[in-house]
KOLFILUM-385169 format. One line per 8 residues: number of its first residue (from 1); for each residue y, z, x of C-alpha. Coordinates in nm, 2 decimals, padded with zeros to 4 digits. Layout:
<rs>
NUM = Y:Z:X  ...
</rs>
This chain:
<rs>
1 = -08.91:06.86:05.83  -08.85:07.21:05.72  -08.43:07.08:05.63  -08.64:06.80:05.42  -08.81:07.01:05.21  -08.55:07.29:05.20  -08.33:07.01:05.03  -08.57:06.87:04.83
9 = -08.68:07.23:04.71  -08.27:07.27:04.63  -08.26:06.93:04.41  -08.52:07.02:04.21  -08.38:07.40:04.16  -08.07:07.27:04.09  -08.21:06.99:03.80  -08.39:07.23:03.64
17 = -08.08:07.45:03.60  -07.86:07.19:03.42  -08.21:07.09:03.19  -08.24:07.47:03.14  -07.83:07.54:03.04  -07.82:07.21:02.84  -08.16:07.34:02.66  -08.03:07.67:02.61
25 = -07.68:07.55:02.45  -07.91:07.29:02.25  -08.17:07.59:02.11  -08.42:07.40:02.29  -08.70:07.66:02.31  -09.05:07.74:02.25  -09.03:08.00:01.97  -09.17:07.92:01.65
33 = -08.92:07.67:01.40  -08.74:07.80:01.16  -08.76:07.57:00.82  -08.43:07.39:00.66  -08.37:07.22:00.35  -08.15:06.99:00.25  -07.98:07.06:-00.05  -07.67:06.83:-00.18
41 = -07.51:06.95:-00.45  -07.50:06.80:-00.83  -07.26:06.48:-00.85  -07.12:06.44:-01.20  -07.22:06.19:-01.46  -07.19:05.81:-01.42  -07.19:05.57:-01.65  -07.41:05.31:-01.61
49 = -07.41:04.93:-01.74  -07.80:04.90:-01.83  -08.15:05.12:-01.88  -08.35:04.95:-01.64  -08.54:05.21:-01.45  -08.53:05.23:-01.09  -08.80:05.33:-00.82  -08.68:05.48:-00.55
57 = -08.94:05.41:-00.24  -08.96:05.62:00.07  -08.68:05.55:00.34  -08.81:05.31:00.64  -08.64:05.45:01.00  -08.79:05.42:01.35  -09.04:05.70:01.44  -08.74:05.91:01.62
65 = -08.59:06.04:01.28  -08.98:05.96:01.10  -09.06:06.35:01.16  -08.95:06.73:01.05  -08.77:06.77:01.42  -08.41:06.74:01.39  -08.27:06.44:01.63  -07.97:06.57:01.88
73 = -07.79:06.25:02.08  -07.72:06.38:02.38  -07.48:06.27:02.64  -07.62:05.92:02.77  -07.80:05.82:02.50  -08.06:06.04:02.54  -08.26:06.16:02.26  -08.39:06.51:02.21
81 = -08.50:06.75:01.91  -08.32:07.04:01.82  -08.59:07.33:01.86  -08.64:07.66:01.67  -08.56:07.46:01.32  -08.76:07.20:01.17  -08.69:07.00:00.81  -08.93:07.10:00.51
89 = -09.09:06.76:00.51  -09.05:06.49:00.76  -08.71:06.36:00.69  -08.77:05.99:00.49  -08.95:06.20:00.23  -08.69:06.47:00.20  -08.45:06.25:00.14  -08.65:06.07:-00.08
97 = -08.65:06.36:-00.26  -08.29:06.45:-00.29  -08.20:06.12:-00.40  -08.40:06.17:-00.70  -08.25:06.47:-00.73  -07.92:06.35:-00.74  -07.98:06.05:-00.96  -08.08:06.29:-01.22
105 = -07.83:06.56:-01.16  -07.60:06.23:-01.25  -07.76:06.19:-01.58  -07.97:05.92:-01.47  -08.34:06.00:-01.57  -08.55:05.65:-01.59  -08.62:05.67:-01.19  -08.89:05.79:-01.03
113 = -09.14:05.75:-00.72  -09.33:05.42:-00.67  -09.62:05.64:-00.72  -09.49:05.75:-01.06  -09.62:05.63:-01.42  -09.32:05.40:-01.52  -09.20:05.03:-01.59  -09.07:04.89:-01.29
121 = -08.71:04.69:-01.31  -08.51:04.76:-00.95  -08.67:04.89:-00.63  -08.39:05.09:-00.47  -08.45:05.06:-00.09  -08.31:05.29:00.21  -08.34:05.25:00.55  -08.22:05.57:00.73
129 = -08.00:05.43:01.05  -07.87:05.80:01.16  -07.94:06.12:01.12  -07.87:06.33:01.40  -07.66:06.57:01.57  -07.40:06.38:01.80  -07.33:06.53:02.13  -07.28:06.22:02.32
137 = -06.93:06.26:02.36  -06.88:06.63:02.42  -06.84:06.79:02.07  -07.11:06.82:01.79  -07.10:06.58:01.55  -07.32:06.58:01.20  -07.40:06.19:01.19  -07.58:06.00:00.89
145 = -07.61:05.67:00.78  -07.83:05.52:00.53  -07.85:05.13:00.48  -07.93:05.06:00.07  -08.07:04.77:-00.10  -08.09:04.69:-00.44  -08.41:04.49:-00.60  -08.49:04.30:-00.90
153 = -08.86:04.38:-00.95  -08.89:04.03:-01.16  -08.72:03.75:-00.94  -08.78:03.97:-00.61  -08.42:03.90:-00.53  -08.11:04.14:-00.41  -07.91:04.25:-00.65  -07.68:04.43:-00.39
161 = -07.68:04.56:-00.07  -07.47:04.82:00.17  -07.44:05.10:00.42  -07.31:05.40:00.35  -07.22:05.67:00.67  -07.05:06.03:00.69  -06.98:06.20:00.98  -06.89:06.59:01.00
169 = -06.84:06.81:01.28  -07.03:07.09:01.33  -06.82:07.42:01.47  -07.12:07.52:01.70  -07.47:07.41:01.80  -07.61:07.67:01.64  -07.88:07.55:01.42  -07.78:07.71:01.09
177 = -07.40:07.55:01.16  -07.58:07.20:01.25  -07.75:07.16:00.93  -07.50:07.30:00.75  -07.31:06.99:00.90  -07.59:06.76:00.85  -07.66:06.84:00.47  -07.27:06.80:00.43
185 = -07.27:06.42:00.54  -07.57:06.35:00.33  -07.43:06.50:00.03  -07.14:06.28:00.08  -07.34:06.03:00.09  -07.59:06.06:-00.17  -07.30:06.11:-00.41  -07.13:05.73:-00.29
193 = -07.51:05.57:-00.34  -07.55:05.69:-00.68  -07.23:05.59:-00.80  -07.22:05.28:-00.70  -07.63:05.24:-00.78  -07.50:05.27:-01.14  -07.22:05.08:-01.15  -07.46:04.80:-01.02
201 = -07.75:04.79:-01.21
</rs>
């Protein structure tokens, strides 16, 4: 009995060592978060074949990326939050907001929020796929992938549709270096979307 529980007692020691190490290398603590934003730089103008005005909805995703925590893949496909660091709004809204951001940085300034006072030609449509911190196969990868559709308003019809994906390695897990990574990819990314938003509608 006492060689049962001795073993038992050394199984359980010895999983919450390798929870405790991967949390550690992770920054999975207690403390209190420290806030990130995203912030993608300004793309350059794009020309654009009409004025219709676009409204730019929030981006759908499943409730694991619907939240300020940032999403770390881990080894197995198991899916954990990167502690210490949260977003500055849950992340669909965020980048809700620095798509606008970038659409107008390009010039383009008839686009706004469903909520917002304006004539209504395309819905622009995002459903965020990835955005995470890749670990699952050994290194620390930024991922992000956001799936677009284009609207007409009038005939409720798609005008166009596609996905757009960066990844960018991080140098370290350390949180400043992983969003750092993350806000790369998106910047990428949001740059691709508006261009070819434009050159669509």
């Amino acid at each position: 009995m006492r060689n049962k529980i001795g073993r038992r007692a050394f199984l359980s020691m010895s999983a919450i060592g390798l929870t405790s190490t991967l949390a550690g290398c992770l920054g999975l603590g207690a403390s209190a978060p420290v806030t990130y934003d995203l912030t993608p730089g300004a793309p350059g103008p794009v020309p654009r074949r009409s004025n219709r005005t676009i409204v730019v909805r929030e981006p759908a995703t499943i409730s694991t990326y619907d939240t300020q925590r940032i999403v770390v893949r881990q080894p197995g496909g198991v899916l954990s939050y990167l502690s210490e660091s949260q977003w500055s709004d849950t992340l669909p809204l965020l980048v809700q907001t620095r798509m606008l951001q970038s659409f107008r940085d390009a010039g383009v300034t008839n686009i706004g929020r469903p909520t917002d006072p304006i004539a209504l030609d395309v819905i622009l449509s995002t459903d965020i796929r990835a955005f995470e911190l890749d670990t699952s196969a050994g290194g620390a990868m930024a991922r992000v992938a956001l799936a677009i559709q284009l609207v007409s308003d009038r005939s409720r019809t798609v005008i166009a549709s596609q996905t757009f994906s960066a990844d960018v390695p991080s140098p370290s897990l350390d949180q400043a270096n992983v969003v750092a990574a993350l806000n790369t990819a998106l910047d990428a990314i949001l740059r691709q979307i508006v261009e070819w938003t434009a050159a669509r509608i």
